[in-house]
Structure formats: structure tokens, C-alpha cells
C-alpha positions in Angstrom: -12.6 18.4 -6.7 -9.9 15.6 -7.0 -7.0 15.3 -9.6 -5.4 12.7 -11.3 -1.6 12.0 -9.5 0.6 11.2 -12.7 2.7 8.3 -12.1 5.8 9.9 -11.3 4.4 11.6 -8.6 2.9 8.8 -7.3 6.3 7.0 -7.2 7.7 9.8 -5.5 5.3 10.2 -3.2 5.3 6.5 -2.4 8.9 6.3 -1.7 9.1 9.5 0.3 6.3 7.3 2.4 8.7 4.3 3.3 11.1 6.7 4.4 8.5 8.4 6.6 7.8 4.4 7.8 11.8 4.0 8.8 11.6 7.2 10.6 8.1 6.8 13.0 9.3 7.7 16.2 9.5 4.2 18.2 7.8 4.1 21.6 9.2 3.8 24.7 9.9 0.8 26.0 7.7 1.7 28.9 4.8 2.0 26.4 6.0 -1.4 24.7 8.6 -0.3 22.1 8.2 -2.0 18.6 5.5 -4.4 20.0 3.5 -1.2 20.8 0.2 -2.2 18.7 -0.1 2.4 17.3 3.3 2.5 16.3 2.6 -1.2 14.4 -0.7 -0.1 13.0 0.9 3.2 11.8 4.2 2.1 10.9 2.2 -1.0 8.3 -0.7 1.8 7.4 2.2 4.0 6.1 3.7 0.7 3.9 -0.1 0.2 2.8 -0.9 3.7 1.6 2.6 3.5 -0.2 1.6 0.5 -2.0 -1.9 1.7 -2.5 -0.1 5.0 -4.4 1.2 2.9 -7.0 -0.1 -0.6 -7.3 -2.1 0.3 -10.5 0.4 2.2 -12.5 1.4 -1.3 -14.4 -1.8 -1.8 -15.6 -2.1 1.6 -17.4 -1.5 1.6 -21.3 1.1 4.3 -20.8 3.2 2.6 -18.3 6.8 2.2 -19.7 9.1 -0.5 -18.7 11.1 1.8 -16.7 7.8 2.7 -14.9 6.7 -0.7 -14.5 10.5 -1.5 -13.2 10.2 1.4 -10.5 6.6 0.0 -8.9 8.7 -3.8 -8.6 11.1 -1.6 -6.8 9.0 0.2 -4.5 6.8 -2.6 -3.7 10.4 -4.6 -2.8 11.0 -1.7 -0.9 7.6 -1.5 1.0 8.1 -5.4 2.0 11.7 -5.2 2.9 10.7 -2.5 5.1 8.2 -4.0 6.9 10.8 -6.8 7.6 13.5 -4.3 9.3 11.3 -1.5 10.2 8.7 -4.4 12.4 10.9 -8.0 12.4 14.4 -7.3 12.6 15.8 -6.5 16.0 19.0 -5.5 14.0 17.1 -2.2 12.5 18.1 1.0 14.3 14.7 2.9 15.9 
């Protein structure tokens, strides 16, 4: 039996999902570091299912500007992290 996911705990659960994405566990750089294609795959799968969690929560009618403000946000979030988490040599892993 599934249940609706209010909003808020959609947010929530989509940022605690970025934060999971800056902490994956880099590979070796025997087993090909950041260009290792799992740790790619699961690092952007991670971002998706983020995105996924909250990308309809504007169009509800009972979206508030505050909510509607929050999904900008995360998805801001989601796309900067996919440029330090998988572009930037600068990021920490």
C-alpha cells in the first residue's frame, strides 16, 4: 500500500539525498577514482532521485511561495552538486 509524501518531507528527504551524493565513497584511484563509471552512475542516480522527490510540488494548488522557493533551492542545489561532486577537481572526495 503506498502513501502520499507531503511536501515537506519530500524536501527533506531530497536534501538529505544531496548530502548522501557529496558523501559516496570515491573509488580508488586503482579502480579509476571519479571517472569510475558506478560511482558516476550512482553519484548522478542519487541527484536524479533528489530531483524526482520534488519536481512536482510547484504545480500543486497548495504549494506556497515559500514551498515553491525551497524546490528552486534544492534543484540549484542538485545542479551545483553535480558540478563539484563530478566536474570540479577542487571538491574534496
Amino acid at each position: 500500500m503506498s502513501r502520499l509524501i507531503p511536501a515537506a518531507e519530500r524536501i527533506a528527504r531530497a536534501r538529505a539525498l544531496i548530502e548522501k551524493a557529496y558523501r559516496y565513497p570515491v573509488p580508488s584511484a586503482a579502480e579509476g577514482g571519479r571517472y569510475n563509471f558506478s560511482y558516476i552512475a550512482n553519484v548522478k542516480a542519487l541527484l536524479q532521485d533528489a530531483r524526482d522527490l520534488i519536481k512536482y510540488i510547484s504545480k500543486t494548488p497548495s504549494a506556497t511561495p515559500e514551498m515553491k522557493a525551497e524546490v528552486n533551492k534544492i534543484l540549484l542545489a542538485a545542479d551545483r552538486a553535480n558540478q563539484e561532486i563530478l566536474h570540479s577537481a577542487a571538491h574534496p572526495g
